[in-house]
N, CA, C and O of each residue as an XYZ file, in Angstrom:
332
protein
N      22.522    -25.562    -17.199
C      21.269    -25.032    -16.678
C      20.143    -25.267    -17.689
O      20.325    -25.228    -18.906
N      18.846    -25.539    -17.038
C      18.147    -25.614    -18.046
C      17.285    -24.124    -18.239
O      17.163    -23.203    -17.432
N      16.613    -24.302    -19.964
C      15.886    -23.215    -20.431
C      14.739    -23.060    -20.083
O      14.445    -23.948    -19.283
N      13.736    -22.230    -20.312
C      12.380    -22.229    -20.335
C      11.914    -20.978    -20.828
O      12.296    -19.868    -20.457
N      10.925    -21.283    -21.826
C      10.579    -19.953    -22.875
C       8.862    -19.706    -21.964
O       7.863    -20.399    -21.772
N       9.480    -17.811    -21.492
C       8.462    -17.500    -21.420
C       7.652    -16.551    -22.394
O       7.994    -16.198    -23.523
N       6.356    -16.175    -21.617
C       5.545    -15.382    -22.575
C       5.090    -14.026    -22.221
O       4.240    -13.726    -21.383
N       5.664    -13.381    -22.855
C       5.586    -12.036    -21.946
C       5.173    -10.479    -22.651
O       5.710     -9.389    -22.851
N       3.317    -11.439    -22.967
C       2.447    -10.605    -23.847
C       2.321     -9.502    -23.127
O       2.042     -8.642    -23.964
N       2.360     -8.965    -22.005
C       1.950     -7.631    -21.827
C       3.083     -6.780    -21.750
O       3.029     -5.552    -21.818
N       4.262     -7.559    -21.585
C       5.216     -6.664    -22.196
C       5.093     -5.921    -23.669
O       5.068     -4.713    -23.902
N       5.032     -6.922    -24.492
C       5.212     -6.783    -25.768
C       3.024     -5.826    -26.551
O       2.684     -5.344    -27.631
N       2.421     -6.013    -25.468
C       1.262     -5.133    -25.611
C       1.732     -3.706    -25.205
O       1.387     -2.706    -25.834
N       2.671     -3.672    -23.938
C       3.384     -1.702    -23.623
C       3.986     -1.494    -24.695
O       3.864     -0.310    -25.010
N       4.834     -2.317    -25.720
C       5.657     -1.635    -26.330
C       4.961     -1.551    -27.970
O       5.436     -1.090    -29.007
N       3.687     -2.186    -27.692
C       3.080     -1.785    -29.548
C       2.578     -0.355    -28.817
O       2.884      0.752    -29.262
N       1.971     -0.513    -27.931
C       1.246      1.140    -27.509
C       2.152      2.401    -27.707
O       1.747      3.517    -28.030
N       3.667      1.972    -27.416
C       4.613      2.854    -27.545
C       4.814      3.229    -28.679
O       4.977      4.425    -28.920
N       4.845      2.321    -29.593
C       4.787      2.754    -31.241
C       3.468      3.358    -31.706
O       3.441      4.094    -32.692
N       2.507      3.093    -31.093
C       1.213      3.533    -31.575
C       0.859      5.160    -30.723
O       0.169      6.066    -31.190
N       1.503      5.152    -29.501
C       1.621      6.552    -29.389
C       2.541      7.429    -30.087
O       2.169      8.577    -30.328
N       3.973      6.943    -30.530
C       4.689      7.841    -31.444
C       3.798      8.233    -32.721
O       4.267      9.187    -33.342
N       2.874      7.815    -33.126
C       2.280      8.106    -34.612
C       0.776      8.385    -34.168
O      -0.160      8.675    -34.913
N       0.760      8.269    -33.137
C      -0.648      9.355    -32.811
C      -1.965      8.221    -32.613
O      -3.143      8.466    -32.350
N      -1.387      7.095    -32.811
C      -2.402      6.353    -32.652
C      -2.950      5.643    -31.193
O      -2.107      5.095    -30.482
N      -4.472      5.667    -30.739
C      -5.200      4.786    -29.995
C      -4.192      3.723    -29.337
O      -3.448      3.008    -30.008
N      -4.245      3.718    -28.333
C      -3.369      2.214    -27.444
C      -4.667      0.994    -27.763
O      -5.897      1.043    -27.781
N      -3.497     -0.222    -28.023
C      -4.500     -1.021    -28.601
C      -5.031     -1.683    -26.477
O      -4.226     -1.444    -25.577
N      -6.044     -2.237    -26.243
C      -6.352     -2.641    -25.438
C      -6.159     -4.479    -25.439
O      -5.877     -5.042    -26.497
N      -6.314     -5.131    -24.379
C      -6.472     -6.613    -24.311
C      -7.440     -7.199    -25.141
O      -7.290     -8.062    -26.006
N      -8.635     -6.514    -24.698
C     -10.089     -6.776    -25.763
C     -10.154     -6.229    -26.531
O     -11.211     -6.380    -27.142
N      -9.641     -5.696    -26.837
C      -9.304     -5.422    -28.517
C      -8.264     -5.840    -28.912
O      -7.993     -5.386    -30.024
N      -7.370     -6.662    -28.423
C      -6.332     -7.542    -29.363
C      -6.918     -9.287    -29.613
O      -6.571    -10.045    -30.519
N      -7.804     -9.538    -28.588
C      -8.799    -10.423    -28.337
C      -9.890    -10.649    -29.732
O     -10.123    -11.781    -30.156
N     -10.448     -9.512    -30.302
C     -11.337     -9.373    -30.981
C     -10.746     -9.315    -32.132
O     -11.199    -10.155    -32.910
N      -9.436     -8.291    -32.813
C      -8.840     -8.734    -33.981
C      -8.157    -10.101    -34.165
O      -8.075    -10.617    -35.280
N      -7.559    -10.806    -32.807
C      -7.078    -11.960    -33.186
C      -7.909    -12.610    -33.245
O      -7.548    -13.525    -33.985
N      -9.226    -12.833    -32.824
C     -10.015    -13.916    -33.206
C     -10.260    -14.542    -31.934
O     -10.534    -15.719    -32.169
N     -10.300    -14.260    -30.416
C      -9.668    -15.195    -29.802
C     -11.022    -14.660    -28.592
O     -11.460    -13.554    -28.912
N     -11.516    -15.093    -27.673
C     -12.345    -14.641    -26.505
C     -11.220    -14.075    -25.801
O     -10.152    -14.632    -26.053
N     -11.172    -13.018    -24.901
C     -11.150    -11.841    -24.336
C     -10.006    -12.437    -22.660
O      -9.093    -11.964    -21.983
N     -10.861    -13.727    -22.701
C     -10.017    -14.407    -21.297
C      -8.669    -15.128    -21.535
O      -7.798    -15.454    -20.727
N      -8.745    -15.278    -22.834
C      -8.033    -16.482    -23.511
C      -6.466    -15.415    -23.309
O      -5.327    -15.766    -23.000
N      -7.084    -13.888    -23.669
C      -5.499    -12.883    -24.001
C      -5.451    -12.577    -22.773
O      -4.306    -12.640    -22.324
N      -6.543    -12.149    -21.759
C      -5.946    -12.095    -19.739
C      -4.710    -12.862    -19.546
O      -3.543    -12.541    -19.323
N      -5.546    -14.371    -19.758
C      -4.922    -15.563    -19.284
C      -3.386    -15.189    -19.577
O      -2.608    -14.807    -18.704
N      -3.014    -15.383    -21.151
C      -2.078    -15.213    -21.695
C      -1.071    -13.880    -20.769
O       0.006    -13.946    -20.175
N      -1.833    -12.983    -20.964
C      -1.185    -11.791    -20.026
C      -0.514    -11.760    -18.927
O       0.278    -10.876    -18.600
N      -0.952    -13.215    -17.999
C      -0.811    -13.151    -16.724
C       0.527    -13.643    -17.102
O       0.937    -13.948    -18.222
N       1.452    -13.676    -15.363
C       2.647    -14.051    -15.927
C       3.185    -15.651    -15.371
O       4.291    -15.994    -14.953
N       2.064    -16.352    -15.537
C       1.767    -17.772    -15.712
C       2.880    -19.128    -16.610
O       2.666    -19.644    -17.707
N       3.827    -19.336    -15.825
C       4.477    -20.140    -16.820
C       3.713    -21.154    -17.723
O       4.047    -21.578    -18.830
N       2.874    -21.371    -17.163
C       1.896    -22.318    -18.122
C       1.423    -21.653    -19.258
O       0.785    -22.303    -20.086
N       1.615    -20.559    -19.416
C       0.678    -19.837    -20.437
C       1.317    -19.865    -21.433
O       0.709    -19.544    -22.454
N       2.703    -20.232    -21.558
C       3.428    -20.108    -22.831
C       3.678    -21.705    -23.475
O       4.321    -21.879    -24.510
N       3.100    -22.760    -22.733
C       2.802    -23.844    -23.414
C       1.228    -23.989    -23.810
O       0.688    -24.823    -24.537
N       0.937    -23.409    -23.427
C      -0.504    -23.171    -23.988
C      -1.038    -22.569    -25.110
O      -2.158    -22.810    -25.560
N       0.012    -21.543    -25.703
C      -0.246    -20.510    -26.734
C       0.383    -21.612    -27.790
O       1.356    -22.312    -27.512
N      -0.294    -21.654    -28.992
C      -0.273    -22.374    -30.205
C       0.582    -21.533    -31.398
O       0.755    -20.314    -31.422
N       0.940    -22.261    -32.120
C       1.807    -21.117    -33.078
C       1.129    -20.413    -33.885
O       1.703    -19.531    -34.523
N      -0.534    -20.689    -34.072
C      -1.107    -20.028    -35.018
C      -1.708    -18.850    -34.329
O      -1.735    -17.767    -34.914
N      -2.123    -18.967    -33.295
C      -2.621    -17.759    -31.963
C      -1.415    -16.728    -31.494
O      -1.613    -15.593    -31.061
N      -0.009    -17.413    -31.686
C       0.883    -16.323    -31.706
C       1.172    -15.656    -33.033
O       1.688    -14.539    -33.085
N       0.825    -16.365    -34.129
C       0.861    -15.936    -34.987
C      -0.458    -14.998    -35.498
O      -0.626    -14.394    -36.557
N      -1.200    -15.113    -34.471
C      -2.194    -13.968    -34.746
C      -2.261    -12.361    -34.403
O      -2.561    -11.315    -34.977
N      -1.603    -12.994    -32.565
C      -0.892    -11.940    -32.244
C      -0.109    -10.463    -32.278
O      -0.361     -9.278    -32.060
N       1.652    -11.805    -32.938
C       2.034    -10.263    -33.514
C       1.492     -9.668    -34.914
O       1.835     -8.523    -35.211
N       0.657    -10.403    -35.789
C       0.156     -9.692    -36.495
C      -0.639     -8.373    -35.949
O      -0.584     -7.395    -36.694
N      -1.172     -8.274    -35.066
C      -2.807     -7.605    -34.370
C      -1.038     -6.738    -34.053
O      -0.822     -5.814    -34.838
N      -0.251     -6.933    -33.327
C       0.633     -6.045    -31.997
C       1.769     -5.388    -33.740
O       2.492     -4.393    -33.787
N       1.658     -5.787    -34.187
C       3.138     -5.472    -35.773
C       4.486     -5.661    -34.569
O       5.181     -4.764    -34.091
N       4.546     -7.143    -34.306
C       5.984     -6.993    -33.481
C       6.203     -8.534    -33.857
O       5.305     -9.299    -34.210
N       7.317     -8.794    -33.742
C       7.973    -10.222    -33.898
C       7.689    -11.286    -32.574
O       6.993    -11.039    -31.589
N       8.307    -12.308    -32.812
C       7.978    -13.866    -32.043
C       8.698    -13.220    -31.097
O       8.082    -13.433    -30.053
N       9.699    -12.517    -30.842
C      11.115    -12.605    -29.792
C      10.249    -11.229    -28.909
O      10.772    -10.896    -27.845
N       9.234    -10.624    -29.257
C       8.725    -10.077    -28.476
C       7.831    -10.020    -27.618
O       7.341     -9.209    -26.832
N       7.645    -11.746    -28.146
C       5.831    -12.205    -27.441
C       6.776    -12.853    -26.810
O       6.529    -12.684    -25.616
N       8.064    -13.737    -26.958
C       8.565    -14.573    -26.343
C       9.961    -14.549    -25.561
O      10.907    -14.230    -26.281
N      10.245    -14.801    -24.347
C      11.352    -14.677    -24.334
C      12.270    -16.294    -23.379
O      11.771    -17.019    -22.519
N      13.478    -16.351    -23.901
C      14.008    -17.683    -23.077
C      14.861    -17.278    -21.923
O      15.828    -16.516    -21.924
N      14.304    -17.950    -20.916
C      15.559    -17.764    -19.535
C      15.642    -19.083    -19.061
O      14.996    -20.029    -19.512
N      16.958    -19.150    -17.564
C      17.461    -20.091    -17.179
C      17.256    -20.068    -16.123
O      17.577    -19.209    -15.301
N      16.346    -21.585    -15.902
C      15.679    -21.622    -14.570
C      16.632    -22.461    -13.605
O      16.313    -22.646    -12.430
């Protein structure tokens, strides 16, 4: 069977909020993960949507901006299934 890595940023946006509500903190928003990563506001929608295209589109340095902004790993922005 073959693979295909998806991207499944708004997953991995519920589960920084989840950590950020255990410690009392603000849920981070889209446009505001937009604005610390550096990135226009449509660029993290886009990403959000659940668009197979969107995960060849994301660059390693923009995911690497990511989980910096989210404090979560690659395997949480990303995940592989069998299409």
């Amino acid at each position: 069977m073959a693979k295909q890595v998806r991207l499944t940023l708004a997953k991995a946006i519920a589960k920084a909020n989840l950590r950020r509500a255990e410690v009392g903190e603000k849920p981070i928003t889209m446009n505001s993960l937009a604005v610390q990563a550096g990135v226009a506001a449509t660029t993290i929608t886009r990403l959000a949507c659940t668009d197979d295209k969107a995960a060849s589109a994301l660059s390693l340095d923009l995911a690497s901006r990511i989980v910096t902004v989210l404090d979560c790993g690659i395997e949480d922005l990303l995940e592989v299934v069998e299409v």
